[in-house]
N, C-alpha and C positions, 0 to 999 in steps of 0.2 A: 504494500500500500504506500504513493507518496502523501507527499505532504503541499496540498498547498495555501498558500498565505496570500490573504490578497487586504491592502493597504487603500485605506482611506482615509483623505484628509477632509472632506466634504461633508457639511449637515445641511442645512435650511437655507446656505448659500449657493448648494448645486446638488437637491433633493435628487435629480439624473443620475448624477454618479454615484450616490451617496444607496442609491436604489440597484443599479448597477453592481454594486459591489457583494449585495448581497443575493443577487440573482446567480453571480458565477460561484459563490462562496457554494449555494446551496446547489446549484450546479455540481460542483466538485465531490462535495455527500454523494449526493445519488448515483453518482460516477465509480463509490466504494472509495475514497479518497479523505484522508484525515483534511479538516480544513477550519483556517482559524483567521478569521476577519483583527486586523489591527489598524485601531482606529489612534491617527494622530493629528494635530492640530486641530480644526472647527470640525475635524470629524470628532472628537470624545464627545459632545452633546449627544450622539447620536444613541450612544449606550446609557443614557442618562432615563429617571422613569419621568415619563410624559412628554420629553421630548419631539416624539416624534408621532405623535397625535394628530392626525387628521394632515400629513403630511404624504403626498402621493404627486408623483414623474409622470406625465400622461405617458399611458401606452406600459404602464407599471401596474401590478399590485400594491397597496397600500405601504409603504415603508415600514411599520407597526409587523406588520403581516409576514414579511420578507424577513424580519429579524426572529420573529417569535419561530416562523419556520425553522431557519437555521441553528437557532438554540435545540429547539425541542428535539432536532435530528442529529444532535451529538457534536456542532460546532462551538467554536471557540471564541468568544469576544475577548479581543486584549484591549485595555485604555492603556494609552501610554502615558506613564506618570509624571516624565518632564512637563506632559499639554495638562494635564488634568490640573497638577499643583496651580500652576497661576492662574486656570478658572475654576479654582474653589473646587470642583469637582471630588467628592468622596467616596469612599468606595459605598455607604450606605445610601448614596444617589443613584446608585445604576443600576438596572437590571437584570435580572436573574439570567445567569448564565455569561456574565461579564464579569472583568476582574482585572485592577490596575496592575499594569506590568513593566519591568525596568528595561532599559536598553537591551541588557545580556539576555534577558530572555528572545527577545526578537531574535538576536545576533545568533542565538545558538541556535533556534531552528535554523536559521538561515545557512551555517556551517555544518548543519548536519541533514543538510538537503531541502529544505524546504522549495516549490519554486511560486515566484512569485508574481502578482500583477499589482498593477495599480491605478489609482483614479481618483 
C-alpha cells in the first residue's frame, strides 16, 4: 500500500481547491491507498469545527461532506502547528479525526515514501 499526502493551503479563500483536495485524498482511500490530507497556512481553518458550514465549489459536494467522508474512511487530517499557533487555533477546535502536527512528522512521511500533491 502507498502512501499519499496531499497539501492544502486553501479554506474560504479558494473553497475549489480546498474541495479538491479532499476529492483526491478520498480518491486515494478507495484506490486501497493510506492517505493523509495536510492542511497549512489558511488551509488549518478548514479542520476547524464549523468552519466549513454551508461552504460548497460549484460542481463539488458540500466541503463539510468531502471531509466527514475522508475521516470516516480511515484518512488522516494533519494541522500544521507552525499555521495553527499564530491563528489561535487548538487542538480542542478541530475536528474529529484531525490532529496538530510538527514539521518532522510531515518530513518523515515524506522520507519514507509518501507521494505527494498539492493545491
Amino acid at each position: 500500500m502507498g502512501h499519499v499526502m496531499v497539501h492544502n493551503t486553501h479554506g474560504k479563500d479558494d473553497i475549489e481547491r480546498a474541495s479538491l483536495t479532499f476529492v483526491v485524498a478520498n480518491t486515494a482511500l478507495n484506490s486501497n491507498q493510506q492517505a493523509t490530507v495536510l492542511l497549512t497556512i489558511e488551509g488549518v481553518w478548514v479542520a476547524t469545527e464549523g468552519y466549513t458550514d454551508g461552504l460548497q465549489a460549484n460542481g463539488f459536494a458540500p466541503l463539510s461532506d468531502l471531509i466527514s467522508q475522508f475521516v470516516a474512511s480511515g484518512g488522516k487530517v494533519w494541522v500544521c502547528g507552525a499555521c495553527a499557533k499564530p491563528r489561535n487555533i487548538t487542538p480542542e477546535q478541530l475536528i474529529g479525526g484531525a490532529q496538530i502536527v510538527g514539521a518532522a512528522t510531515a518530513v518523515e512521511a515524506l522520507v519514507n515514501g509518501a507521494q505527494t500533491l498539492s493545491f
